[in-house]
C-alpha positions as CSV (number, residue, x, y, z in Angstrom):
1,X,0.0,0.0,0.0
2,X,1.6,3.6,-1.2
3,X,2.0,6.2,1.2
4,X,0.2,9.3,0.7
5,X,0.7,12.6,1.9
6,X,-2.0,14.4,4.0
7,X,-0.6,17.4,5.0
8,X,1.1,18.0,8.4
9,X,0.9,16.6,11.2
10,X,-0.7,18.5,14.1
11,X,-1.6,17.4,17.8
12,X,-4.5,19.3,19.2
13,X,-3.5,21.8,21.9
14,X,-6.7,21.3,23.5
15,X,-7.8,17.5,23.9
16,X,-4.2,16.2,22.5
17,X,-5.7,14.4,19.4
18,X,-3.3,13.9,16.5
19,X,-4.6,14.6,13.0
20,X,-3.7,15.8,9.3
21,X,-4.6,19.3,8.3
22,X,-5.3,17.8,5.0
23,X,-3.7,21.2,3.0
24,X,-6.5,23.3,4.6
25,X,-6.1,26.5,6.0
26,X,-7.9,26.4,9.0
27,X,-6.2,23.9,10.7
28,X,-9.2,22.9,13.1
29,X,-9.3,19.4,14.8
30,X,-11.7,16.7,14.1
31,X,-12.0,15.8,17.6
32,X,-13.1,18.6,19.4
33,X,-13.4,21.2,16.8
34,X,-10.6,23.9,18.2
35,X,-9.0,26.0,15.3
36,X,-5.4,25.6,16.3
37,X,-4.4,28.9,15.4
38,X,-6.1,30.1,18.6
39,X,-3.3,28.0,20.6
40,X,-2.1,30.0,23.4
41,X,1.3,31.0,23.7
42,X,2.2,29.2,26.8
43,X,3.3,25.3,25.8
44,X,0.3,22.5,26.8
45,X,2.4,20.6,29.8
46,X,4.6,17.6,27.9
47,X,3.4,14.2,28.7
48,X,6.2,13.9,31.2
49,X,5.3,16.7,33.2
50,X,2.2,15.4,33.9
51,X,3.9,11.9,34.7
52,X,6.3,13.8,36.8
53,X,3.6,15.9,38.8
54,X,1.2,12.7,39.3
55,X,4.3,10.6,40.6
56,X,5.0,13.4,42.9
57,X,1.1,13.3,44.1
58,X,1.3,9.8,44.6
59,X,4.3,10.0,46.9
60,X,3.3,12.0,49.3
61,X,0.3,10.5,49.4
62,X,1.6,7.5,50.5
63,X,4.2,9.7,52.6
64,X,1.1,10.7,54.5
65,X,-0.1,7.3,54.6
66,X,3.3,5.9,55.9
67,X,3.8,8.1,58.5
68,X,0.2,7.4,60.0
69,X,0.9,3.7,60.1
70,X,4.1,4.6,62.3
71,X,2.0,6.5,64.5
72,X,-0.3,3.8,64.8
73,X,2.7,1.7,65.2
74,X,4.1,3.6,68.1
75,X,0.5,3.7,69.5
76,X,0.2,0.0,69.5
77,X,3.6,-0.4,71.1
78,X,3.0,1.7,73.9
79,X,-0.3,0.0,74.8
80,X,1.6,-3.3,74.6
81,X,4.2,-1.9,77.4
82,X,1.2,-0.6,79.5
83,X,-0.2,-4.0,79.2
84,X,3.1,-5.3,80.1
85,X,4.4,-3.3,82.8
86,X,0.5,-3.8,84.3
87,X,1.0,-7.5,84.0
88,X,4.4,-6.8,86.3
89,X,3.0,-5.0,89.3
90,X,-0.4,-6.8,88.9
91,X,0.9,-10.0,90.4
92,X,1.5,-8.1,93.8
93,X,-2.3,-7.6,93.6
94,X,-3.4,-10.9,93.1
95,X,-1.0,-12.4,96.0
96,X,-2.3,-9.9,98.5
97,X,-5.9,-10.8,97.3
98,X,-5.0,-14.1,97.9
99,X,-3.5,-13.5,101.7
100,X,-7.3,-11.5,102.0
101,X,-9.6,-14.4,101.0
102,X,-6.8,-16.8,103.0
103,X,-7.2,-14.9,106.3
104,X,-10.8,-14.2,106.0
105,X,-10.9,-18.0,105.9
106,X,-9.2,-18.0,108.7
107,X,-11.4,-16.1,110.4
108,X,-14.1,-18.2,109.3
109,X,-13.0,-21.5,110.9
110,X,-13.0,-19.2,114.3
């Protein structure tokens, strides 16, 4: 199959579609109908800015996300040691409990 020549190529500044101005002079795209000699003077952001600014979203997103599982983490961890050290100075409590109910037996048997 021959190639054939369509004009230039053009990629619409507004919705990025890439067409052939066919040799017309209004170079106006199929897609969305923008005449791309209204096409502002200011470049349309290159497919790797817009990679490059998503990417940067994305990590600190999950920056934000990270650091809020640490603090959970540290959380957890101190409520473990609470549970811990409670464990520590709760078997005092139960031995003197015990020496109660043992002397109130006592008394009992009186």
């Amino acid at each position: 199959m021959p190639l054939t020549d369509h004009g230039k190529k053009h990629m619409c500044f507004k919705c990025g579609t890439k067409f052939y101005d066919l040799y017309k002079e209004e170079t106006i795209c199929p897609s969305c109908g923008a005449n791309q000699a209204d096409k502002p003077d200011t470049p349309a952001p290159t497919r790797a800015a817009a990679f490059a600014t998503a990417r940067a979203s994305l990590m600190a997103t999950e920056r934000s996300i990270l650091s809020g599982a640490e603090a959970d983490e540290a959380d957890d961890t101190d409520a473990e040691d609470e549970e811990m050290i409670g464990d520590i100075g709760g078997g005092d409590e139960e031995e003197e409990e015990e020496e109660e109910e043992e002397s109130s037996d006592d008394d009992d048997d009186d």
